[in-house]
N, C-alpha and C positions, 0 to 999 in steps of 0.2 A: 585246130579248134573248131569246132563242131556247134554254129550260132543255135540251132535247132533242138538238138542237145541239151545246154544250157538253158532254154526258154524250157524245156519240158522239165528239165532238175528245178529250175526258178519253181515253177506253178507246183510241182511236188513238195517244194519246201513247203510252198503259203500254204499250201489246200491241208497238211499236217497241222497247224494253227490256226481257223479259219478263224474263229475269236480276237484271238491274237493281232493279227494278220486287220481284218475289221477296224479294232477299235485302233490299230496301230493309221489305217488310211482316214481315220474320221477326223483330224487335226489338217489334214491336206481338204478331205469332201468339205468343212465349215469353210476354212478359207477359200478355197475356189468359188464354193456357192456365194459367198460373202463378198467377193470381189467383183462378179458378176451383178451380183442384185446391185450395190453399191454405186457401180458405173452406171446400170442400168437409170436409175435412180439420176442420176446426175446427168448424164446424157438428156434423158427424157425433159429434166426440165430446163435444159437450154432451149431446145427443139420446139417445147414447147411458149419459151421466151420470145423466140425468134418468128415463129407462126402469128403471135398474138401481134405482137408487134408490124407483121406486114400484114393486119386483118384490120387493123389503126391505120396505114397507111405509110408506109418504109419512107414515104417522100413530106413526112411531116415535120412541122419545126416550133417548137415551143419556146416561150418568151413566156420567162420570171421575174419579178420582181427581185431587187436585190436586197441583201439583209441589209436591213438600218441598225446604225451604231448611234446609242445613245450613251454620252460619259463613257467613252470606252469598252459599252457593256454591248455585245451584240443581240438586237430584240428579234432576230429569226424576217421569216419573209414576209408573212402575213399581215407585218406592222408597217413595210413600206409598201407608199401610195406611189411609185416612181413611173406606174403606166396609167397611160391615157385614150383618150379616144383620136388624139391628133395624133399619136404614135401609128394607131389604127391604118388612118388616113395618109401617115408618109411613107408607109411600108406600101402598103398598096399603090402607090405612083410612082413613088422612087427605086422600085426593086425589079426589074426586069425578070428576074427568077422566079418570084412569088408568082402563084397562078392565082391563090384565096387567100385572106386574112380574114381574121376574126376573133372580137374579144370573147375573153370566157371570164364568167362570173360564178359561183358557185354557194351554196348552204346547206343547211339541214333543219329538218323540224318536221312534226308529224302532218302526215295528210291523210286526210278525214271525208267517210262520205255516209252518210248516214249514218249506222248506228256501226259503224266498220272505223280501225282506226288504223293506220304503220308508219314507225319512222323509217325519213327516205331522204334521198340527198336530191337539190335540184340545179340545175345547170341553167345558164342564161347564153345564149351567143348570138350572133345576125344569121343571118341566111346562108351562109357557107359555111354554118358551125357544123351540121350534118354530112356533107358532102365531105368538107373536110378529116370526120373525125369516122367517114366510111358506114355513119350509121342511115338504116334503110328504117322508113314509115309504110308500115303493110295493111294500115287502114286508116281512114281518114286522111288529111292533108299535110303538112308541113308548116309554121308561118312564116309569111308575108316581110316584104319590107315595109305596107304600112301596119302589122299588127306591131311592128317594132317601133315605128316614127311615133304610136299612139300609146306603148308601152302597154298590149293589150291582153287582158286577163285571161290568157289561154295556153293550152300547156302539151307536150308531147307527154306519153307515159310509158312506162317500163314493162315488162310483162309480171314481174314478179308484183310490183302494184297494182296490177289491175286483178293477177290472182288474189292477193290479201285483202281489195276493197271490191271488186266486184265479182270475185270465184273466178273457179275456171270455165274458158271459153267464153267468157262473155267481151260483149265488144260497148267497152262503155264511152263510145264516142259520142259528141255532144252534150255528157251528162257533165256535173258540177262538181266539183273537189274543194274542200277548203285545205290549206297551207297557210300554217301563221296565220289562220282567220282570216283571207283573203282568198274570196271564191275567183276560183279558176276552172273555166273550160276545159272539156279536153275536147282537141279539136283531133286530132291522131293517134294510133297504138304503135309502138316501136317493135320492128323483128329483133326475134330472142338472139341472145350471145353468150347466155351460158355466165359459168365462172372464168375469171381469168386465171392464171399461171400462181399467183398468190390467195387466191381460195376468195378473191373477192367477187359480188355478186354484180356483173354490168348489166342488169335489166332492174333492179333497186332505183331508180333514178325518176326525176322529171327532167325535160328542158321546155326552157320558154324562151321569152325574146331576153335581150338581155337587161333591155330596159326596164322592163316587168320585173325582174330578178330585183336589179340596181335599186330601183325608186321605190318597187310596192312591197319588198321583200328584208333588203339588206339596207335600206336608207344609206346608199354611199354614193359618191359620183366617180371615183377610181373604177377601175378594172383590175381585175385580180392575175391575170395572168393573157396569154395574144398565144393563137395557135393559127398557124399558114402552111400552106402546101404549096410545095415546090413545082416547078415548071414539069419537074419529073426526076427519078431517083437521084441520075447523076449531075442533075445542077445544084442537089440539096447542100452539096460543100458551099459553092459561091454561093445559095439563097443565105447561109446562115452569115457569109462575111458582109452581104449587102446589110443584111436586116442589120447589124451590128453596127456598121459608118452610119448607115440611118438615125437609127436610135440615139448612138453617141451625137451629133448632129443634134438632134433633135430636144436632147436633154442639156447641152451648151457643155458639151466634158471633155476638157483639155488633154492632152496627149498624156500626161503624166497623171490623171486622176483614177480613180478607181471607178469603173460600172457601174452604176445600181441597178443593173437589169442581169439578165444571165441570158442566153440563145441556148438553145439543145436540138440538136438533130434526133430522129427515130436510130437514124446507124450509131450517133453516140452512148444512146441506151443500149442497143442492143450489145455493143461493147464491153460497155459499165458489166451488165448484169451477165454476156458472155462471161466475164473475166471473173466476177463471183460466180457464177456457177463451175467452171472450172477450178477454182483452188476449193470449192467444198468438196467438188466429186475428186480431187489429188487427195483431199484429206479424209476424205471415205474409205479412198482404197487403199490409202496406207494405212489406216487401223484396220481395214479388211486382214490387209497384208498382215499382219501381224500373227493372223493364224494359220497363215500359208508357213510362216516359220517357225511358229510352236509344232506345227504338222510335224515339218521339216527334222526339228530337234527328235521328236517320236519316233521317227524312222530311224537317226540315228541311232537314237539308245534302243531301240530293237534289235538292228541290225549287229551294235555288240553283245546283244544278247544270245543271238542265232549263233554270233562265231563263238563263243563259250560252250553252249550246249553241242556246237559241231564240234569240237577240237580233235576231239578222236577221228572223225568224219574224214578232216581236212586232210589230218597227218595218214590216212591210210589211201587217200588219192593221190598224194606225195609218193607216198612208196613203193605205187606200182605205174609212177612215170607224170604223174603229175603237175603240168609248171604252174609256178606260182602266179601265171599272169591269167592261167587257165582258172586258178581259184580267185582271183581278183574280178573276172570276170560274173563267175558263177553269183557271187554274192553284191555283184553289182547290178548286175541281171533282177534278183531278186529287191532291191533298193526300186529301182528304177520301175520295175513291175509292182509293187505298190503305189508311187508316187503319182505312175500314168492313169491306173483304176480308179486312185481314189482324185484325179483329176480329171476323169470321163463320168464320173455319176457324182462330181461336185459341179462337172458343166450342166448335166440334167437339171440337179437340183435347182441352182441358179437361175435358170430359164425358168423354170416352174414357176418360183417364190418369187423373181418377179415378174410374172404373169398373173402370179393371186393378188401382190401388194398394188400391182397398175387395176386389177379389177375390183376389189371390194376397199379399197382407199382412192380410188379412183386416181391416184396421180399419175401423171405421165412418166410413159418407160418406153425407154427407147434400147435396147440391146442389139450391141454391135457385133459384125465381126471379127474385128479389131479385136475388143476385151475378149471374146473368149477363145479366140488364138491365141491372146498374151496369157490368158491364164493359162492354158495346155502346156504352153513353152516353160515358162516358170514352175510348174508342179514337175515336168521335166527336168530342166535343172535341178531342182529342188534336191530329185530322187538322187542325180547325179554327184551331188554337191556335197549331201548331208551320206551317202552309203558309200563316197569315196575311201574316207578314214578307215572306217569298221572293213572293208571289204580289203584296204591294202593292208591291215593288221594280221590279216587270215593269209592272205598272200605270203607274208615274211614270218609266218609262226615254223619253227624248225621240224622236219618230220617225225623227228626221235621223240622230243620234249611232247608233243604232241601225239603223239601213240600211247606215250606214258599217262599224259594227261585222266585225271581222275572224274 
């Protein structure tokens, strides 16, 4: 048997169909490409999960309120008041792991500066709400622990609000803003950060003290939610078990009661939304996959098409010494030489499409080597799997029955 042989009858068959041949590999080229972008797609946006997430701070630790239960009816978290400013205060003494704490307050409403308007969201925290949450001031100052003690009318801002209320490039420090009708300074301009992983805008924002937020803003005395930072990545397990005794502690709740608070580490998110990003990109690529096997079935039914039209072909290689394992081969040759073509310019493709869809949708793509190894192997099998049949049918056709063939 003569490998060399065979590769040249293969490419002679196809190159007699080229059409044929084409539309037969374009069910393998979609799927390939399909399976590629698809991972690509899903890939990319864990990658990009996980970057945001250590751009926040990997050694972060967030404390929520817990849901309150009214009649049985759960009213969500927003409606329990269950943190305080003394919780503030017992995390920070009694936690050896914590390095910062810090309340976070939060709202929305338009802010206003002359004849300019945008709605914006605004943040309240003490002094370590910034360091903690890794955001940097590139002009003007930070505030103070007495702008805080005095709840004082002055405000960080975002970049995208200073583009909508004072244009670009300008630096509108020192100038006045109203919010809720309550002029605020701005005492600093915050560095950009773009969009996050869910298309949301982090330069949209103000932050002030949290007092300011609490008293002149939101009329409440609760805190809405405590963010701290751990001594460092790998103490972030024990910060989260400390802050928890604390808390429980702190809020008088028996061994058998239920929480009103929640603890979240940065690695428990990146987790959470690992573990959904993963089952979307499994279920990307298995609707991908799906026309890796419509492909697959094409090849098939092609390839009983070729041994029909060959019949005569077969039976006269038969009959001047022909084995049947030699014609099993030939017509697996040509299986398998479809399958791999149309899974070398469905890898192209793939690359391409998402190379266009990470640049004019701007989302993140991350393209491995992994997937497009697995796709090459699988359009391999594919050929193997699906021209099996058709190619042992030609094998066992009889040489007689097959000379006669019409």
């Amino acid at each position: 048997m003569n490998y060399t042989n065979l590769f040249k009858i293969a490419i002679n068959a196809l190159l007699r169909n080229k059409m044929r041949a084409f539309l037969t590999m374009l069910g393998v080229i979609i799927g390939v490409a399909s399976v590629i972008a698809m991972l690509a797609i899903g890939q990319g946006s864990k990658k990009s999960i996980q970057e945001q997430v250590s751009k926040m701070g990997s050694n972060m630790i967030l404390v929520f309120p817990g849901s309150q239960s009214r009649g049985g009816v759960q009213m969500g978290f927003s409606s329990s008041k269950s943190l305080t400013l003394d919780d503030i205060e017992a995390i920070a003494k009694e936690c050896p792991s914590i390095k910062m704490v810090s309340p976070e307050v939060r709202g929305n409403g338009q802010a206003i500066y002359a004849g300019s308007n945008t709605p914006t969201n605004i943040y309240g925290g003490n002094e370590y709400y910034l360091a903690i949450k890794k955001i940097n001031v590139i002009s003007g100052r930070a505030f103070t622990s007495a702008d805080i003690k005095y709840a004082a009318k002055v405000c960080l801002i975002g970049q995208t609000v200073v583009n909508n209320l004072f244009g670009e490039n300008a630096d509108p420090v020192g100038s006045y803003i109203r919010f809720k009708n309550i002029p605020m300074r701005i005492i600093g301009v915050l560095e950009k950060k773009g969009q996050n992983t869910f298309g949301q805008d982090q330069d949209d924002l103000l932050i002030a003290p949290y007092t300011t937020v609490q008293k002149r803003i939101l009329a409440i005395t609760h805190i809405q939610s405590i963010l701290a930072s751990a001594v460092s990545e790998e103490s972030s397990p024990a910060a989260v078990i400390e802050v928890e005794n604390v808390l429980r502690k702190n809020h008088k709740i028996r061994d058998l009661q239920e929480d009103d608070f929640q603890v979240r580490s940065q690695e428990e998110l990146v987790k959470t939304f690992s573990s959904i990003s993963n089952i979307l990109t499994i279920l990307l690529g298995a609707i991908a996959g799906i026309s890796l096997l419509v492909g697959g079935i094409g090849i098939m039914n092609i390839m009983y098409v070729s041994v029909t039209e060959r019949t005569r072909e077969i039976g006269l290689r038969m009959s001047i010494g022909g084995r049947g394992v030699d014609i099993l081969m030939q017509f697996l040759t040509e299986s398998v030489l479809l399958s791999v073509t149309g899974g070398l310019i469905g890898i192209l493709l793939g690359i391409g499409a998402s190379n266009a869809v990470g640049s004019i949708m701007k989302w993140p793509i991350a393209i491995t080597t992994e997937s497009v190894a697995a796709s090459f192997l699988v359009c391999t099998a594919i050929g193997i799997f699906f021209g099996w049949y058709p190619a042992r049918k030609a094998a066992e056709l009889d040489p007689i029955d097959a000379l006669r063939y019409e």
